[in-house]
Backbone bond lengths (Angstrom), bond angles and torsions (degrees), N, CA, C in turn:
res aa  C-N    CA-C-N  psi(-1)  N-CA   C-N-CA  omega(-1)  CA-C   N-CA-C  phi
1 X - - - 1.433 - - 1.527 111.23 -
2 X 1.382 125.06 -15.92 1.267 111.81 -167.44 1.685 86.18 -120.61
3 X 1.246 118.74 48.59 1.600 132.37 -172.16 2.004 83.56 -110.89
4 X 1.789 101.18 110.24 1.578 101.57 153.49 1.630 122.13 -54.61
5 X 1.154 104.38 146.56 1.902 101.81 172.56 1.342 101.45 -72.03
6 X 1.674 129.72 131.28 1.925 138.11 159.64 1.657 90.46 -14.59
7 X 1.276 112.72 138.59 1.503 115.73 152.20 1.050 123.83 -91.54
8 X 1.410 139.82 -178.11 1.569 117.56 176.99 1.640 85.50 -132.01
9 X 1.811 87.76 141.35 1.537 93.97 170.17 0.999 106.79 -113.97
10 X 1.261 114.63 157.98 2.078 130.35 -167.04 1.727 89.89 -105.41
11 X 1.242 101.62 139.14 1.753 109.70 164.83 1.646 96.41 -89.37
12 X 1.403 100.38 169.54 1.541 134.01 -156.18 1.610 82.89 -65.63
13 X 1.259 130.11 -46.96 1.550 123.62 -158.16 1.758 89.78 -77.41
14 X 1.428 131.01 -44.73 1.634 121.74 177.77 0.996 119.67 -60.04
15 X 1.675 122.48 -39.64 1.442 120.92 159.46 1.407 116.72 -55.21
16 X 1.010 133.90 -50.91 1.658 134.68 176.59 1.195 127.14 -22.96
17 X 2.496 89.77 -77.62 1.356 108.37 166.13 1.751 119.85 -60.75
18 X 1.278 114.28 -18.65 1.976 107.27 171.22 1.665 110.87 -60.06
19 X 1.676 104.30 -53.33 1.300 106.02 175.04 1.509 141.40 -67.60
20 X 1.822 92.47 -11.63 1.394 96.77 163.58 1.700 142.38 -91.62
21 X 1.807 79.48 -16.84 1.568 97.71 165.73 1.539 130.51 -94.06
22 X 1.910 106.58 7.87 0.777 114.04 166.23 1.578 142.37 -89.08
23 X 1.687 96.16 -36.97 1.799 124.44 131.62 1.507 94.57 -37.21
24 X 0.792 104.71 -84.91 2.228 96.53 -158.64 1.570 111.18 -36.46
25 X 1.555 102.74 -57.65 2.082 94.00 159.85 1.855 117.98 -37.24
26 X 1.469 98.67 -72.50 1.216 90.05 -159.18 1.719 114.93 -60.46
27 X 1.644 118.99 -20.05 1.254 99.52 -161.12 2.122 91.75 -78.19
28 X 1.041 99.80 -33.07 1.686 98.68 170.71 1.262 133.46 -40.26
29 X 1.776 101.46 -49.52 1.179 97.75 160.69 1.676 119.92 -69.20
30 X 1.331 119.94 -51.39 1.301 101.11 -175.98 1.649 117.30 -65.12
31 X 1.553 124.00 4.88 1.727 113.49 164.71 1.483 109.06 -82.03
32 X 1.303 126.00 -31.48 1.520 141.02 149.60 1.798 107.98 -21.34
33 X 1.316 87.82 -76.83 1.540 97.36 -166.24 1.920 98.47 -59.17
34 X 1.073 106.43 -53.84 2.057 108.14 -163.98 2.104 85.59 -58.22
35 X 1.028 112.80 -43.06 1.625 107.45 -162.23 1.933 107.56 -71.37
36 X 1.702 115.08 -21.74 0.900 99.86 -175.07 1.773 110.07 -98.32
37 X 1.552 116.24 -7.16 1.510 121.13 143.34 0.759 122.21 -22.97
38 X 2.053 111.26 -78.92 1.112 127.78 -149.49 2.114 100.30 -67.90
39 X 1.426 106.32 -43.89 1.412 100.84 178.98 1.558 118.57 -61.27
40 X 1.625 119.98 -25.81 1.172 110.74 171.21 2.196 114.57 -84.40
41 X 0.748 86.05 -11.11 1.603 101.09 168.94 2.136 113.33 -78.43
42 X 1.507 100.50 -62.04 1.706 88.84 156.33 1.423 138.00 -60.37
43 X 1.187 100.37 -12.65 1.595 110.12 179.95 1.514 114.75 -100.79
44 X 1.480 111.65 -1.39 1.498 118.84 164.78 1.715 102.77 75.66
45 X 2.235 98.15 -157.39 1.230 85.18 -170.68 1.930 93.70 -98.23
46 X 1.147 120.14 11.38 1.287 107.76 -167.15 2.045 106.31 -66.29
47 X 1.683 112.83 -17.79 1.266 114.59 142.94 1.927 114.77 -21.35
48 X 1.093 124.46 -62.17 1.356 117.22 -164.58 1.521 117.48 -89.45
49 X 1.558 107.18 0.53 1.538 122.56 176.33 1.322 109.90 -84.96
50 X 0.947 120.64 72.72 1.662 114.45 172.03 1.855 110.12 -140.41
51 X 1.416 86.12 162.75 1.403 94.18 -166.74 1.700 107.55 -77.49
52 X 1.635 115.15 130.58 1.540 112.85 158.60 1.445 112.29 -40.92
């Protein structure tokens, strides 16, 4: 019972590809985030004019 579960180790090429697909998330998300600015920025403030 006081037996850890095997861990699994990643070789240098799994570590790589993790870190490279992890850059690819984040820069996605942050073109997400700058693109949905820029659309609330072309659309002005009439964005905050809406009816309750």
């Amino acid at each position: 019972m006081d037996q850890e579960p095997d861990k699994i180790v990643l070789s240098e090429e799994q570590k790589r590809t993790r870190r490279a697909r992890s850059v690819a998330i984040a820069l996605a998300l942050g073109v997400l985030v700058i693109l949905f600015y820029v659309v609330t920025l072309i659309k002005g403030p009439g964005v905050l004019n809406r009816p309750l």
